[in-house]
C-alpha positions in Angstrom: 0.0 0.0 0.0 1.4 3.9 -1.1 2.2 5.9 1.8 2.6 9.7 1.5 2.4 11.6 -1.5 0.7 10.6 -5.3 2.4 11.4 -8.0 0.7 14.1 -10.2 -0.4 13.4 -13.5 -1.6 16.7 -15.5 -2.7 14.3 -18.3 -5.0 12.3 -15.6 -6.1 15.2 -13.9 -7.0 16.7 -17.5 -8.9 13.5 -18.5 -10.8 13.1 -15.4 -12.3 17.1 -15.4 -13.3 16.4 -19.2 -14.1 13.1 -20.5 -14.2 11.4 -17.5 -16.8 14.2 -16.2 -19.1 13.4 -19.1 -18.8 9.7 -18.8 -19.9 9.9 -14.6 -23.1 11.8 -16.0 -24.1 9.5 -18.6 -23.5 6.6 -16.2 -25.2 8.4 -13.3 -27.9 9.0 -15.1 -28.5 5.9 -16.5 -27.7 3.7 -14.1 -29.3 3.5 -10.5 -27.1 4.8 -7.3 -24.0 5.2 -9.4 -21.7 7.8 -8.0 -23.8 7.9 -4.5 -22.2 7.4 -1.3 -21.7 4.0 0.2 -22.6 2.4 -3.2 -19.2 1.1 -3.9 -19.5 -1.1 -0.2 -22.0 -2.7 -2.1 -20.9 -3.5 -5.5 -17.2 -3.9 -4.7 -16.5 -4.1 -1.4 -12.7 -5.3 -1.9 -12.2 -2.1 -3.9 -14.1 -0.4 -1.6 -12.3 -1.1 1.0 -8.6 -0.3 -0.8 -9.4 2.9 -1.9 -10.6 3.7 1.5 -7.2 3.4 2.8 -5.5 4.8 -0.3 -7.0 7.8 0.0 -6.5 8.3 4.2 -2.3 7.2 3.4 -2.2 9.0 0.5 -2.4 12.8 -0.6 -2.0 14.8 -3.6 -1.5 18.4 -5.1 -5.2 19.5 -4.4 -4.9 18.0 -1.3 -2.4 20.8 -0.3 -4.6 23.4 -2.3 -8.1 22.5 -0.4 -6.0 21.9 2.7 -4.8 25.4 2.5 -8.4 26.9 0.9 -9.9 24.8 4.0 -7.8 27.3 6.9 -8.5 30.4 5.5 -12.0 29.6 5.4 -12.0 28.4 8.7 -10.4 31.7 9.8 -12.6 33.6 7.8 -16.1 32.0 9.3 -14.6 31.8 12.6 -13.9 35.6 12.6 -17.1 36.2 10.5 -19.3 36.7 14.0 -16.9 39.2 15.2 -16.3 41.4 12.4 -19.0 43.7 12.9 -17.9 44.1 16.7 -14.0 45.0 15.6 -15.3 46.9 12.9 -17.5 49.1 15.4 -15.2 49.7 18.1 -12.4 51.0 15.6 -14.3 52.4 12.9 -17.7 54.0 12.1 -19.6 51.9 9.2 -23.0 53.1 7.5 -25.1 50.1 7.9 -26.3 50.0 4.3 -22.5 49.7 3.4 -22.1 47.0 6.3 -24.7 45.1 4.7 -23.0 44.7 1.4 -19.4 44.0 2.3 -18.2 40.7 2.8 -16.6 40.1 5.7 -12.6 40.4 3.8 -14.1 43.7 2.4 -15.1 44.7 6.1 -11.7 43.5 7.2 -9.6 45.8 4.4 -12.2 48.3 5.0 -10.9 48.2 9.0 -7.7 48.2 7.7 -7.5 51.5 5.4 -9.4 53.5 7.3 -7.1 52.8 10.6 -4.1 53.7 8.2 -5.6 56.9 7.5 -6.7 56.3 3.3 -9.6 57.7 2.4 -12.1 55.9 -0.1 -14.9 57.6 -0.4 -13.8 61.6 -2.0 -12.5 60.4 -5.6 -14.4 57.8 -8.0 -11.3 57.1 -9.9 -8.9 57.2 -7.0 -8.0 55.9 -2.9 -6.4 59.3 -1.1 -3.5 57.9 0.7 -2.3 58.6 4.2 0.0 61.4 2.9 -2.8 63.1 0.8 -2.1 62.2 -2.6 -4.4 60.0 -4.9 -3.7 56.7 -5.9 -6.2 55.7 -8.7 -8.2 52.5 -8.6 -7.4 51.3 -11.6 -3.7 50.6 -10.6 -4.7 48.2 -7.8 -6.6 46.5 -10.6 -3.1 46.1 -12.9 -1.7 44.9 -9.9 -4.2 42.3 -9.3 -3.9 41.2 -12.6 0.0 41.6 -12.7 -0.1 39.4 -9.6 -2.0 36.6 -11.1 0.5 37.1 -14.4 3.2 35.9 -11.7 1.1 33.5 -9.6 -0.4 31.4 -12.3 3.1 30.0 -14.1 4.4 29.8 -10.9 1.9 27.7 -9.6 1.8 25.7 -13.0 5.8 25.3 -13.3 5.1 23.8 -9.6 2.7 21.2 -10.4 4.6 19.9 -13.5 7.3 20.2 -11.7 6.5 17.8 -8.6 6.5 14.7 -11.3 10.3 15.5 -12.0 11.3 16.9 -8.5 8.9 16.8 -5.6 11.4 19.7 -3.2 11.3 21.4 -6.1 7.7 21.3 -7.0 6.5 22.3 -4.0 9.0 25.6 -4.3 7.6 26.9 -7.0 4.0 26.5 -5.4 5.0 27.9 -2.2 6.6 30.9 -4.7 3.2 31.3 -5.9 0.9 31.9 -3.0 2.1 35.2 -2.0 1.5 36.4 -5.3 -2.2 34.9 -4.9 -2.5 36.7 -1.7 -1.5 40.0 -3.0 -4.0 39.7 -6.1 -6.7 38.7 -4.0 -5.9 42.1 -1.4 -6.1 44.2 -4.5 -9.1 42.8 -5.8 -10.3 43.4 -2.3 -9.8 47.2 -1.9 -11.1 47.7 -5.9 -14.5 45.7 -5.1 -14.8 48.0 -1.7 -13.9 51.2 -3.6 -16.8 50.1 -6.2 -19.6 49.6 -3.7 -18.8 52.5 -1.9 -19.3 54.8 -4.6 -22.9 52.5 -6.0 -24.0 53.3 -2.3 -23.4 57.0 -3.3 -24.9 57.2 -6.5 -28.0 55.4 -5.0 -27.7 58.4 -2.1 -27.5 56.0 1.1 -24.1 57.9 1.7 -24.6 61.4 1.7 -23.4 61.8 4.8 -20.8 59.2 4.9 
């Protein structure tokens, strides 16, 4: 029996999201209780059985990815029920705005304002701590510049754990920063647009 990690197959993994996709919905819709849970106990137990432990001594390259999706999730809904209070105490919020915001927008929202950016004054632009204007649409190039460093990076990694596992993972751990920052800028442009929709709508005249 394999212990530790699978090796990655980009060809498999390819296969199994197209053809073998189509193949599961012909199959489960033509033949009863394919693809439900506990099905396979029943029609192949042996195999049943082996894949079981397979897959609890075994893990793969989306392993890693939900593993690491999975925390900041968790962090996210376990914080989720106090972001209004922090939010609150620090800052003042308009509750239409409250209502909209997700709680990462609500957290960068928290964030800026502590800084001392305003976000509200400029359509096209954030006013930074020191006054001057910082448009909007350069956090957007920077999103997307981000994911133009992110994505072959996180590529190069999976193709390269078949040749070099320490190496694979390198270029993946490379790759997550780059992620992070993307998703920070996409953040602060997606606050910046609902702020100003709130305004045009007049819920924030006095905001």
């Amino acid at each position: 029996m394999k212990v530790g990690m699978r090796k990655p197959s980009v060809k498999k993994s390819i296969k199994a999201r197209t053809t073998g996709k189509a193949k599961r919905a012909v199959k489960k819709a033509v033949i009863p209780g394919y693809g439900k849970k506990g099905s396979g106990w029943i029609k192949n137990p042996k195999k049943a059985a082996y894949n079981k432990v397979y897959n609890k001594t075994t893990f793969g390259v989306n392993d890693i990815y939900k593993g690491l999706s999975s925390s900041d999730s968790h962090n996210v809904s376990r914080t989720h029920a106090h972001v209004n209070e922090q939010i609150g105490s620090v800052v003042s919020m308009d509750p239409e705005l409250e209502k909209i915001l997700t709680p990462q927008e609500k957290k960068k929202y928290s964030s800026l304002i502590q800084i001392g950016f305003v976000l509200d004054q400029d359509r096209e632009a954030i006013i930074k701590p020191n006054g001057k204007p910082e448009k909007i649409k350069l956090y957007s190039v920077c999103s997307i510049l981000s994911l133009v460093f992110a994505i072959p990076l996180l590529l190069f990694g999976l193709i390269g754990l078949s040749i070099s596992l320490a190496g694979g993972v390198i270029f993946i751990i490379f790759s997550l920063p780059f992620f992070l920052m993307a998703r920070s800028y996409k953040t602060t442009v997606s606050l910046h647009k609902k702020i100003f929709e709130l305004k045009d709508k007049g819920y924030l005249s006095n905001y």
